[in-house]
Every structure is written in C-alpha cells, then in structure tokens.
N, C-alpha and C positions, 0 to 999 in steps of 0.2 A: 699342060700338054703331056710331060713325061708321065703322071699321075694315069692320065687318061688312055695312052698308050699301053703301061702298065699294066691297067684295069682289064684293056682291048683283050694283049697277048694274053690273060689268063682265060681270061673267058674263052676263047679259042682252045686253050690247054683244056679245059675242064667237058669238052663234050662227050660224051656217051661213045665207051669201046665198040666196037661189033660182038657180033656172040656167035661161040662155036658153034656147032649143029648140036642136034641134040641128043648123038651118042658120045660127042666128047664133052671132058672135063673142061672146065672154067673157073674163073672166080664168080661165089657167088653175088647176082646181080642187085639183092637188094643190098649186100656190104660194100659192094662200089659207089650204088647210088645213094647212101648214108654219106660215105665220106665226101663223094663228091657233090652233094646239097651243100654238106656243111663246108665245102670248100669255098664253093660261088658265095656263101655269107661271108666267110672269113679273109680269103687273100684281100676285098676289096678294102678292108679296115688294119691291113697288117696281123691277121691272129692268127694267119697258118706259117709256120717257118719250112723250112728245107730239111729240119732233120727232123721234123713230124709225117711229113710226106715220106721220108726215107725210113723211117720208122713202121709205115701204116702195114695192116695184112689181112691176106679176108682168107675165109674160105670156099669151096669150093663144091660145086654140083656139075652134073652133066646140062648142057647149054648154056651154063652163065658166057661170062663176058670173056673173049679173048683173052688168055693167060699172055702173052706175047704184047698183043697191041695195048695193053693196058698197063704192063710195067714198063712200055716204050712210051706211054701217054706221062704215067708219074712220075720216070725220068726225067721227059721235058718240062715236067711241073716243077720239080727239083730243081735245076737246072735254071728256069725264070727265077724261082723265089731267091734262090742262091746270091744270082748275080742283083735283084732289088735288094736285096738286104746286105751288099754290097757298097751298092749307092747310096744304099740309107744311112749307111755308120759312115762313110767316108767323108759323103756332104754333111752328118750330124754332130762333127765334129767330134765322131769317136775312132779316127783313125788308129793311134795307141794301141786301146782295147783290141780292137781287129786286130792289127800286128802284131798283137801280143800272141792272142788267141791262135792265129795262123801260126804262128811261130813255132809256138806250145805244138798244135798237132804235127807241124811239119816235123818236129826234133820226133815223136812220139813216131812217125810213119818211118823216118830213115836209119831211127834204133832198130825197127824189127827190120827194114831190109836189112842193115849190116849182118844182120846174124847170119851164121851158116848152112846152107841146105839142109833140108833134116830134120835141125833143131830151134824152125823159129817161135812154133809155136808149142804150147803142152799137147801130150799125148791123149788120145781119148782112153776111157777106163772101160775093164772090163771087155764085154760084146757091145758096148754103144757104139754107136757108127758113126764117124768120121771121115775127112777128106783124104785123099790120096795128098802123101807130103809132094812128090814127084811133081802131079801139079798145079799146087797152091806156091810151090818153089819157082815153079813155070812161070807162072803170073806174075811171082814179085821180082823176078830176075827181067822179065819187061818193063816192069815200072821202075825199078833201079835205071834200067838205061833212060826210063821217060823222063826222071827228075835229076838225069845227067845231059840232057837235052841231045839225043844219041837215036829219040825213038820217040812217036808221038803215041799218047794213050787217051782217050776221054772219059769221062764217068760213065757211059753207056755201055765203054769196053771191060769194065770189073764188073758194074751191074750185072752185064751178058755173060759171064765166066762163069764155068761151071768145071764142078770138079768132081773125080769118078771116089765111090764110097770106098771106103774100105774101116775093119771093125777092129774096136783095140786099139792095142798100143802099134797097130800099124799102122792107124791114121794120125790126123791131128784134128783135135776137139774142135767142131765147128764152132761153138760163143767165140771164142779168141778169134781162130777166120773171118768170121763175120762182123764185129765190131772192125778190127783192123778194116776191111773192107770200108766198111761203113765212113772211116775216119781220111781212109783213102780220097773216097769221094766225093767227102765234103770238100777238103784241098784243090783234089780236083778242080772242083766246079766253082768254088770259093774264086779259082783264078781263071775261068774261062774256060777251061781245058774237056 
C-alpha cells in the first residue's frame, strides 16, 4: 500500500508545467520532457534520488515551460523523494548511516552559519559576478534562527531566494553559495521542514 501510494504521489508530481506565452523565456520543453520521461521510469524502481532532482538544469527558449511552476513542480519532487528515501533507510535498517550522514551535513551547514557576516564564504575573483554578501548573510541569519527553533524555514524558502549580483571581491562566489544552499536543503527536507 505505502509502495502504491508512493508510486500515486509521484506520478501526480511528474505532470507537465504550463508554458509561458511565446514572447517570454522558459525552460526549454524538450529538456523538461527528457528528464521528466526519464523520471516516470525511474522514481517507480527507486533510480531517481533527491539530490539528482536538486541537481537537474535545462535551458532555456521563449515559450518553454514556466520557469516558476517548474522549479515549484521539482521542489515537491525533492521533497517526496527526500522523505521516501527516508523511510527506506530507516525501515532498511540503515538508521546509522542516515544519522551519520545528516549529522556530517548538519555540522557542515552550522560551521558556515557560525561564521561571521562578510566572511562566510570566498570572494569572487576578478569581474566574475557574484552574490551580494549583505544578502546571502540575510538568509543565513534566518536559518540560524530556523535551526535554533526561533523561526520556521522550508526548502521551498532557500530554493526561492534570490540574491542581487554584484562583481568581485564585492561579491561572494556563487559554487560556494550554491552548494552550501544545496546542502541546506537537503537537511531541510531530509527532516520534513
């Protein structure tokens, strides 16, 4: 039953975005409808995980697929795989492993919050463009208070976060932002949140 259920909620998760009109930007629609073929074969046999979905990226043409409703569709795709894969180590008797692993990321997420405003992450080099520190400091000064149980945050709320550019050593290098992010919201959604 739970199998079946499982199988249900995905299959729900995997339908077909909308699509902007056809003077705006989208993702393009044959790179959604690749991954998400290859979705409907895979979640049902366990061979898409959470951080392949959090991973994925396409690009982009005038009419493709909703940019918005599509990274809100692979969030909740996240999000389901997240919490089955979950239930699968838990009940598989790989508890441990899990609380090792959560463990590991959680020390890894609340090293870079301690750091101080400013200096959590490297600078960008050169004219590369980078994030405004001011706030990417914003965000993690939220989620300090979310994993002091002070403020609630979900993985929808870092996914949706957007930070203003700036170039140089006055930003900070997005790879670093972005993995950090990334590891955020595996935790996240690892516990529900």
């Amino acid at each position: 039953m739970t199998q079946e259920l499982e199988q249900h909620d995905a299959a729900a998760l995997l339908a077909r975005p909308p699509r902007t009109g056809r003077l705006r930007r989208g993702y393009r629609t044959s790179d959604v409808d690749a991954f998400l073929e290859h979705a409907e074969r895979a979640v049902p046999v366990h061979r898409l995980t959470s951080a392949q979905v959090r991973a994925v990226g396409f690009g982009t043409r005038f009419g493709g697929y909703d940019v918005d409703a599509t990274d809100a569709a692979l969030g909740a795709l996240e999000d389901h795989l997240a919490r089955a894969e979950r239930v699968r180590a838990l009940a598989g008797g790989a508890q441990r492993q899990w609380a090792e692993r959560h463990a590991a990321l959680s020390a890894a997420v609340h090293g870079r919050l301690d750091e101080p405003d400013g200096e959590r992450f490297p600078r960008a080099r050169g004219l590369r463009r980078g994030y405004r520190p001011a706030d990417v400091d914003a965000l993690c000064a939220l989620l300090a208070e979310h994993f002091a149980g002070r403020a609630a945050v979900g993985g929808e709320d870092v996914r949706a976060a957007l930070f203003r550019p700036r170039r140089g050593r006055r930003g900070y290098r997005e790879a670093p932002v972005d993995a950090f992010l990334d590891r955020v919201v595996e935790l996240l959604v690892a516990h529900g949140a």
